[in-house]
N, C-alpha and C positions, 0 to 999 in steps of 0.2 A: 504493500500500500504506500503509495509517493503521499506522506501526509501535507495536509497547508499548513499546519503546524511549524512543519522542516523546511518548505519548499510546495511556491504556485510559479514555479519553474518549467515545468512539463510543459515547453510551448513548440515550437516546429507543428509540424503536421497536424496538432491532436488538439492542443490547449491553447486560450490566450482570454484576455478580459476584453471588455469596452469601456471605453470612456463616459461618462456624463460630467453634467457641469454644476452638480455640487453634490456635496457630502450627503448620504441617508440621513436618518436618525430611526429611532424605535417609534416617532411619531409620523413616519412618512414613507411611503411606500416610494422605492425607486424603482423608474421606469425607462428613463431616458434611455435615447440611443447614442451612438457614436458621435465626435463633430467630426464629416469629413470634407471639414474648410480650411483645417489648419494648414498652415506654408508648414514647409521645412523647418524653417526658424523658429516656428511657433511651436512646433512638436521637441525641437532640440531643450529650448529653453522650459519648456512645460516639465520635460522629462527632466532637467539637472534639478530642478525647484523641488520640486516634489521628492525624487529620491533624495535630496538634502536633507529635508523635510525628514522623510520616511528612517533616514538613518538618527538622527538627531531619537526622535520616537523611542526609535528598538533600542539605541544605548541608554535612555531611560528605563525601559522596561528590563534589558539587562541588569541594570544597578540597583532595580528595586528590590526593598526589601519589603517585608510583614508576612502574613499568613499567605500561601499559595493557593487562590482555589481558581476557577475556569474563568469566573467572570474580570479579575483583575492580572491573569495571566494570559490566558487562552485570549479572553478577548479584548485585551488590551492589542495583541498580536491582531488581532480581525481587525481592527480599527485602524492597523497601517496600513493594512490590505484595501480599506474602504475607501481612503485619504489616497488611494494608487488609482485607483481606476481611472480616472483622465487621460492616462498614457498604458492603460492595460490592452490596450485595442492593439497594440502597435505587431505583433505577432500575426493579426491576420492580415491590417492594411498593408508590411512589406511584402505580402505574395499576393494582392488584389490593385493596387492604385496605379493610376495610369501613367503617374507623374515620379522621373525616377529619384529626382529632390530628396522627394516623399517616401518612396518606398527607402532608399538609402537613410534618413534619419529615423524613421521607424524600428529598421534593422541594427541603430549603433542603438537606440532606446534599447531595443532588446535584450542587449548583449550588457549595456550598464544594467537591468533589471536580474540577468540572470545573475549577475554578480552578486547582485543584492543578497538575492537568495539564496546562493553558495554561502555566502557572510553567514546569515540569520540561522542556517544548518549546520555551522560549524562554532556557534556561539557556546561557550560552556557557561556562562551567566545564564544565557535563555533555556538552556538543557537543564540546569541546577534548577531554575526556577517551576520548568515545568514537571520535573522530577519530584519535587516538594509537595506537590497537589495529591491532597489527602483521597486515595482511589478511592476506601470504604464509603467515604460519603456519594460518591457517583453511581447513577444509574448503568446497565449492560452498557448501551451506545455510548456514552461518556468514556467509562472506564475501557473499551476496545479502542476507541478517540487516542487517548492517552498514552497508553501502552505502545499503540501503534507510531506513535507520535514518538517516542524515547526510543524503540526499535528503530525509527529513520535518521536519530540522531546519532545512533552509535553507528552504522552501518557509513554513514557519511563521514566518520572519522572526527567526532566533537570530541572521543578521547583520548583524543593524539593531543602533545603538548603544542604550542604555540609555531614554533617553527614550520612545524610539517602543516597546520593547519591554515597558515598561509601560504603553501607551498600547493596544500591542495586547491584552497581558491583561488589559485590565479593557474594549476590545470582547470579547474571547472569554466574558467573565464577565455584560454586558451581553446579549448574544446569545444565552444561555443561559437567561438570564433571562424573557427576550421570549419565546424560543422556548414555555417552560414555561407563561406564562402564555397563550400561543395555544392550547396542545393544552389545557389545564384549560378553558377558554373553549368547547371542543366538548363534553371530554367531561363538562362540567356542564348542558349546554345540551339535554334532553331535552324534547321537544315532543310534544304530543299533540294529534288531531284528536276530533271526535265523531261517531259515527255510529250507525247507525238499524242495528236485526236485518235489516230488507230489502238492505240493502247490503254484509253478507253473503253474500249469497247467492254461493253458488259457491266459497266456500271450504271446508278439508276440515272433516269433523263436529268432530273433536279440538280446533280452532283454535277454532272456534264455542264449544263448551263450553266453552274456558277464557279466552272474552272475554264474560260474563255482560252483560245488559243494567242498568243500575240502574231506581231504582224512576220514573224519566221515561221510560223506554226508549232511553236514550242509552248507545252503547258507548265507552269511550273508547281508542284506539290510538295509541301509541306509535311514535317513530323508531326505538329499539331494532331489529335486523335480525331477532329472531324475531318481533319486530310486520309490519314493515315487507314482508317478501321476500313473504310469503304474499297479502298484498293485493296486491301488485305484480302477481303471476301471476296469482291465484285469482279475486279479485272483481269481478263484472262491473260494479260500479260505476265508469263512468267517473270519475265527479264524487267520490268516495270517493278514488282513486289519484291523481290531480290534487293532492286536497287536503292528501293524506300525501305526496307527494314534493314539493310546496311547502313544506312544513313539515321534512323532512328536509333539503332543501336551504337554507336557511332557518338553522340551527343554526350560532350563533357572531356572529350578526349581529346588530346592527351591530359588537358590539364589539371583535369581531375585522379588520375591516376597517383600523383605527388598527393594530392589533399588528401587523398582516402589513406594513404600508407602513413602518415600523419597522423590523423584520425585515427585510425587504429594503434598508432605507438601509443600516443598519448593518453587515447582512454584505457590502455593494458597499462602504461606507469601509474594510473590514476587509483586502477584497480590493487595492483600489487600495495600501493602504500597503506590502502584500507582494508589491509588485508586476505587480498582476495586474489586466487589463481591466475586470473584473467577476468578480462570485464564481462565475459558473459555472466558466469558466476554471480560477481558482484549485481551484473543487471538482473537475473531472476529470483535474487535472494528474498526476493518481495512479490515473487507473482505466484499465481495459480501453480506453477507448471513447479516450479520452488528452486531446480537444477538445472545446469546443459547436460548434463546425462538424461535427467529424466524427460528433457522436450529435445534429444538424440532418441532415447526408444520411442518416444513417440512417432518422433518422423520417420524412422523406421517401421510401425509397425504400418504405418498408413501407405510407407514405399510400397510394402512387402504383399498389401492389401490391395496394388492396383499393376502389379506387375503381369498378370493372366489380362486383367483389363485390356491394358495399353497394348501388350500385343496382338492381341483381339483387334483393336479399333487401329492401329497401324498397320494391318495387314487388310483390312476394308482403306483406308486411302490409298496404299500402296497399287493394290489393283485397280484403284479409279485413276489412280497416274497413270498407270501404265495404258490407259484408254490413250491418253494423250502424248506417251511416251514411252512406247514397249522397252526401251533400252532403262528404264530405269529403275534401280538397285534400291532407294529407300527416300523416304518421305522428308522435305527441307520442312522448316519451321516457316517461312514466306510461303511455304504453298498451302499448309497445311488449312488455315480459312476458307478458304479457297475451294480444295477439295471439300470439306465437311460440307459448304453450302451444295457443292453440286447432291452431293448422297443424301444430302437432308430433299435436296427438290426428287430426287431421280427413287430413290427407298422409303420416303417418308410420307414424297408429293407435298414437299415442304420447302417454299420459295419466297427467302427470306426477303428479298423487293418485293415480292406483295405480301408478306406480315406488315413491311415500316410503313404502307398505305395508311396503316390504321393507327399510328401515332405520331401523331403532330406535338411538336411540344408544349405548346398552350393547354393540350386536351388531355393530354399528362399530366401537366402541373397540376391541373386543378382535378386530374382522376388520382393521384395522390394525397390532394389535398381532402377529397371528396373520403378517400378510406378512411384516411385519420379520423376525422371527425365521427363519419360512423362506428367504427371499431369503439372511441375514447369518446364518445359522446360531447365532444367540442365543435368550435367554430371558430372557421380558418376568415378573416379578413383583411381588406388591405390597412396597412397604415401609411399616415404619410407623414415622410422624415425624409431628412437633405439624405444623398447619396452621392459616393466618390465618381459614380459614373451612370451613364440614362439607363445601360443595361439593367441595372442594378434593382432588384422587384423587394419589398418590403411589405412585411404580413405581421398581423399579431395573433395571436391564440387568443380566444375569450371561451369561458365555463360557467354556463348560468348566468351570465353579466358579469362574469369577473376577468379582469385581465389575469392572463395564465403566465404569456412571455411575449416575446417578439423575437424575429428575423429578419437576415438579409440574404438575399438568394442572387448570387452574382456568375449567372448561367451560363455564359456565351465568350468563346473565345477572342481573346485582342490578343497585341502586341507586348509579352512581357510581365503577363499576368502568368499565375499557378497555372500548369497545364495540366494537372492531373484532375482530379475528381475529392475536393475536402470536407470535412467540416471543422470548425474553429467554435469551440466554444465562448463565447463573445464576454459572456457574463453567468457563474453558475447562481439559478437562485436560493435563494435566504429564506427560510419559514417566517412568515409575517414581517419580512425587510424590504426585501428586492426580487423584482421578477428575473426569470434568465432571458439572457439573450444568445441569441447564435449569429453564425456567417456560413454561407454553404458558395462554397467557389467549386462550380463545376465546367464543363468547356463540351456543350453539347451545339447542336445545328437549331436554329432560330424553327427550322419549319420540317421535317420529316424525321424522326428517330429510328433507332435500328433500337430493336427489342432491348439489345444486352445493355446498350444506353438507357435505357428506360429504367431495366431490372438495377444501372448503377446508380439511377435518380432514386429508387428508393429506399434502396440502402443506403446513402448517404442521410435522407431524410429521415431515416431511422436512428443516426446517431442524434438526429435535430428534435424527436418528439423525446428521445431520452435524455437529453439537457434540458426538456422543458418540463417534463415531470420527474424530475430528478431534486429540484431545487425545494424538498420536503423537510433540510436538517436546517439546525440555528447556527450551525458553525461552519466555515469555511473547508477546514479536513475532511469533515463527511459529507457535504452539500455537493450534488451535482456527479459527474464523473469520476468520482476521486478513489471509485474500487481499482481493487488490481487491474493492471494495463493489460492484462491478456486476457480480462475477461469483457474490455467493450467492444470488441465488434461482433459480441454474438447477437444483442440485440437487432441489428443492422442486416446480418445476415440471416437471422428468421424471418425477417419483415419480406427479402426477397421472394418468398413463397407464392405471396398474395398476386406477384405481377405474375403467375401462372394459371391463376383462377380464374375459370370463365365469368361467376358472378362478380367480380371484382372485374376485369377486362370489359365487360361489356355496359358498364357503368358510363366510361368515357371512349375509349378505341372504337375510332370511326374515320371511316375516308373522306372524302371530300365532298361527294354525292351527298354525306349524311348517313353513309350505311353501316351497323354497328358491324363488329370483327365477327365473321362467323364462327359457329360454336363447334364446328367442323375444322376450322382451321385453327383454333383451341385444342382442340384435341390433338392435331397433326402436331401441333407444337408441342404440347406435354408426349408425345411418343418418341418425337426428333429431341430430347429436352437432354436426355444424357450422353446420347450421343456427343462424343467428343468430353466429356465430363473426365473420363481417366484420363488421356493425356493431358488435360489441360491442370485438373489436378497434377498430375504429376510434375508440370512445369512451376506448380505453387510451392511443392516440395522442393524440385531444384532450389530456388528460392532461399527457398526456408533454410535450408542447410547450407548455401552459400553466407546469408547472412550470419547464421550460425557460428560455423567455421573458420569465417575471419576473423572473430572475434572469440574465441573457446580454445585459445594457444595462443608461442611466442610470436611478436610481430615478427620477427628476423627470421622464424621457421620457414617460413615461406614467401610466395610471389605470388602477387594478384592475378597472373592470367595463369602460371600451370596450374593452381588450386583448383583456379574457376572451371577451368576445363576437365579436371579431373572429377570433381563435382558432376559437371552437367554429363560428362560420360556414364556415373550411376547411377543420377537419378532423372535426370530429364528426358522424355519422350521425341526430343530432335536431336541430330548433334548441332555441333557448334557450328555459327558461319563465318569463314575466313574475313578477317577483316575487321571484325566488332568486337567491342569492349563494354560489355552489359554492364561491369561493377562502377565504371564512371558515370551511368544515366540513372542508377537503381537507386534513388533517391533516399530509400528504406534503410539502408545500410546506414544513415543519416539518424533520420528520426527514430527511426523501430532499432537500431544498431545491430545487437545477436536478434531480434525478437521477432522476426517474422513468423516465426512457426506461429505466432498470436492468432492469424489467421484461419490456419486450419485445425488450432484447437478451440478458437473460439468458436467455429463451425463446428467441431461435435459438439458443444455444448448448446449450440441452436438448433442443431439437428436435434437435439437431447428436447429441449425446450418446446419448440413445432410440435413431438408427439402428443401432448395436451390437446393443443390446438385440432391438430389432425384425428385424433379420437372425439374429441366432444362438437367440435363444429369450427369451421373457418369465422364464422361472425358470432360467435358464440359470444355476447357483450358479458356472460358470468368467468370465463375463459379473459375475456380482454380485458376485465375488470383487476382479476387476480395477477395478471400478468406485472400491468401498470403497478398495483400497489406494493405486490409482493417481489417484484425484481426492476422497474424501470425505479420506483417510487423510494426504493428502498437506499438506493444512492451508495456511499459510503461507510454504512452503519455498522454494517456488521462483513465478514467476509463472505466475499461471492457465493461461494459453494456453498455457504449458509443460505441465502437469501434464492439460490438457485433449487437447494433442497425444498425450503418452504413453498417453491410453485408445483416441484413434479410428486410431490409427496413420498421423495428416496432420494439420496444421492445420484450426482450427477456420473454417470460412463459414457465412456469414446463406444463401449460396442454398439449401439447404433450407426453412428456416421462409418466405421471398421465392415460393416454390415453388407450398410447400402454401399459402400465401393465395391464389394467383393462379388455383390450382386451384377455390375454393370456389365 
């Protein structure tokens, strides 16, 4: 458990605050949203004041003395937390703003911020103090609060004497650093290929039209995912998808190569001084999974689980190549889209240009928004607040007339923006304080969606309904997100279920005529649905274990590309393609560091999760009730597995998700 106690550090990819323009109180509910007017200047100066401010604070509460209990220790600490938020935005606005002023002062805010919190985790006055808090008098949630809270200070090295513990905050500040500069390194690094109208072909008309030829006849495409996914599938140009997923893979290099190897020394020095093996060690010592051995058997047993799979479904594309290529010996990872879609049309009678007919993104948004609400018995509206750019859609949750939280939902790909698929927890809420806020930065096409797009809008959105019913504790440490990091994406991936239900799909998916998605072509899609599931699984695993691996031994043992290759030779379903450098684009390596395997363990626990759902009913509002209360609602409070136990009524097992691969 990363407590707020120790550290509201956990930002990159996963976490960040929002700003408002003045302080709560217990007499006033805060609501506001970000200002996204501020200059550069204004953000630089707002950020030194404040953290002045915020230090000035904590070495007061460090030197306090009297009796220890939550309200003049614990939340004396929330109270710098609250006096922060002005400049707590700054994590999501440097991977969203158009202005790079903007995002560049955002990004040095950050890095003064994680400081802070390196400092405030390695305090032995602020340890001593919160040590001193009489447990007996606290209730369960309090007294796991606490504990949890003195377990993140020892593990961060508060007992190391002075030397080393400045030694370690200024790696934590270095690290921070590096890190920042790796993810700017990708998403600066936009590549493009050329190609010819002929090469084209086979893509949908809409794509075509708005990749115009110039006055050579040269097209030129982009790594961006609304470039990228459609040629992947679409084009029968071999030599076309070759060239774009060399060039995708490709991004960050070479110059990332030096930062990751960095990156890795320095977080393996960081580990060694606190005691610990290697950073992985040190990174799971607080999660679900607890070890790198125990989330190494894991990714094994799940390898081991889709090894009959994958040669199964490699030996079905292999002979569809060879329709088009009898001399060929085995399936490229560029073709492999490619292939599926034609066996999905040709075995399934499943044609993936006419499934995206029937989602438009507008008719998404609001058939996502349309689930919520039924599922959680709320109401999705617009609100209206300044925004960094026009794209930029804003909504509030309200519950019987009450405001619940608010969001920003920043859709659509530019210049320079996150290109992947996020959510940024904006602001976690407060029991009877503050509502949550979120930011969802995703990079989808203004008007026709490919399913898998869809199925990633609401999995993201599922991280966004669980920062908004999350916000049920009085304290910062357990409010909002703040369980174990490998237990939030299971939320997010149960939710993807529902973009396969016909009474869910037929809510909003409709073409342009007006005609809703036939319930025949629901079906074809739930029979074509796992197809391609093992290898693609198995690529999650590659993954997993690359992230893993770089980090679960000495830096100096090894080299970033013989590992990687050795890696993707035992577990990934393609080989490798000459020419690319996956570990300088794989952003993960970054944010998740060893912990990718989060993914696929947090899918058994959704898959765990789903069975409820899937035995008592899909819209089951007593099912969707329990869900919310007893695992979205439940936040921080107690551990996962705890709160995970209280929905399925037994602990939680991988043998279901172990199950269904073995099944495929």
């Amino acid at each position: 458990m990363k407590s707020a106690l120790l550290s509201l550090a956990v930002a990159g990819s996963l976490l960040g605050f929002a700003a408002h323009a003045e302080h709560h109180s217990q007499n006033k509910m805060l609501t506001e949203g970000i200002d996204p007017n501020l200059t550069s200047e204004q953000i630089t100066k707002l950020c030194d004041d404040i953290l002045a401010q915020a230090q000035t604070s904590f070495q007061a509460l460090e030197n306090s003395s009297g009796p220890a209990t939550l309200k003049n220790v614990v939340g004396a600490y929330d109270q710098i937390i609250d006096n922060m938020m002005p400049v707590r935005h700054v994590w999501h606005i440097r991977a969203v703003h158009p202005e790079e002023s903007i995002r560049d002062a955002a990004n040095a805010c950050s890095e003064k911020q994680s400081d802070f919190f390196t400092q405030t985790g390695l305090s032995k006055g602020y340890y001593d103090r919160v040590a001193a808090i009489d447990l007996s008098k606290l209730d369960n949630t309090e007294r796991f609060m606490v504990e949890s809270a003195l377990s993140d200070f020892r593990r961060a090295g508060v007992d190391k004497d002075e030397a080393t513990r400045n030694k370690i905050r200024a790696l934590q500040q270095e690290i921070t650093e590096i890190g920042n500069e790796f993810n700017k390194n990708i998403r600066s690094d936009v590549r493009y290929v050329e190609a010819t109208v002929e090469q084209l072909d086979g893509l949908p008309q809409d794509y075509i039209d708005n990749h115009p030829a110039d006055e050579n006849g040269i097209i030129k495409i982009s790594t961006d995912y609304p470039d990228l996914s459609p040629v992947m599938t679409y084009s029968t140009s071999d030599e076309l998808r070759h060239k774009l997923r060399v060039a995708a893979r490709s991004r960050g290099y070479p110059q990332n190569e030096a930062v990751l190897k960095k990156l890795i020394e320095k977080r393996h020095e960081l580990a060694n001084i606190l005691g610990f093996k290697n950073h992985a060690e040190q990174s799971m010592d607080d999660k679900m999974i607890a070890t790198p051995e125990n989330a190494q058997a894991f990714l094994n047993r799940v390898g081991g689980a889709l090894q009959e799979p994958v040669e199964k479904e490699l030996a079905m594309l292999l002979k569809r190549l060879q329709k088009i290529n009898p001399d060929a010996k085995e399936v490229q990872v560029w073709q492999a889209s490619y292939l599926q879609n034609l066996i999905r049309q040709e075995d399934y009678a499943l044609d993936s240009k006419e499934v995206r007919e029937y989602f438009h993104y507008e008719k998404v948004r609001d058939g996502i928004f349309g689930l919520t609400e039924d599922l959680f018995g709320v109401d999705i509206q617009p609100w209206e607040t300044a925004t960094w750019h026009e794209d930029v859609e804003t909504y509030q949750i309200m519950e019987n007339g009450k405001l619940l939280g608010r969001f920003y939902m920043d859709n659509h790909p530019r210049a320079d923006k996150y290109k992947h698929a996020a959510h940024w927890t904006l602001r976690p809420g407060i029991k009877d304080k503050q509502i949550p806020l979120s930011g969802l930065a995703q990079n989808f096409p203004r008007g026709l969606m490919e399913h898998g797009q869809v199925e990633t809008f609401l999995h993201e959105f599922g991280h966004l309904i669980h920062n908004m019913f999350s916000g049920t504790q009085n304290w910062y440490a357990i409010t909002g997100m703040s369980m174990e990091r490998d237990f939030v994406e299971a939320p997010s991936q149960m939710l993807e279920e529902w973009i396969w239900d016909y009474d869910t799909l037929k809510t909003f998916a409709s073409n342009e005529k007006g005609e809703t998605i036939p319930k025949e072509l629901v079906a074809k899609m739930n029979r074509a649905r796992d197809f391609g599931l093992a290898t693609g699984t198995a690529t999650q695993i590659f993954y997993a274990n690359l992230s893993l691996n770089y980090y679960n031994r000495e830096p100096d043992s090894f080299e970033l590309d013989p590992l990687m290759l050795d890696i993707q030779n035992k577990f990934a379903a393609y080989p490798y393609v000459e020419g690319t450098h996956f570990y300088a684009n794989f952003g993960h390596l970054n944010g998740y560091s060893s912990n990718y395997y989060t993914y696929q363990w947090s899918l058994a626990i959704a898959t765990d999760l789903f069975s409820r759902f899937e035995k008592e009913g899909m819209r089951n509002k007593k099912v969707a009730a329990d869900y919310r209360n007893m695992v979205l609602g439940a936040a921080g409070s107690k551990p996962a597995a705890d709160f995970v136990a209280d929905f399925l009524g037994r602990e939680f097992s991988p043998d279901a998700y172990i199950k269904k691969l073995q099944s495929l």
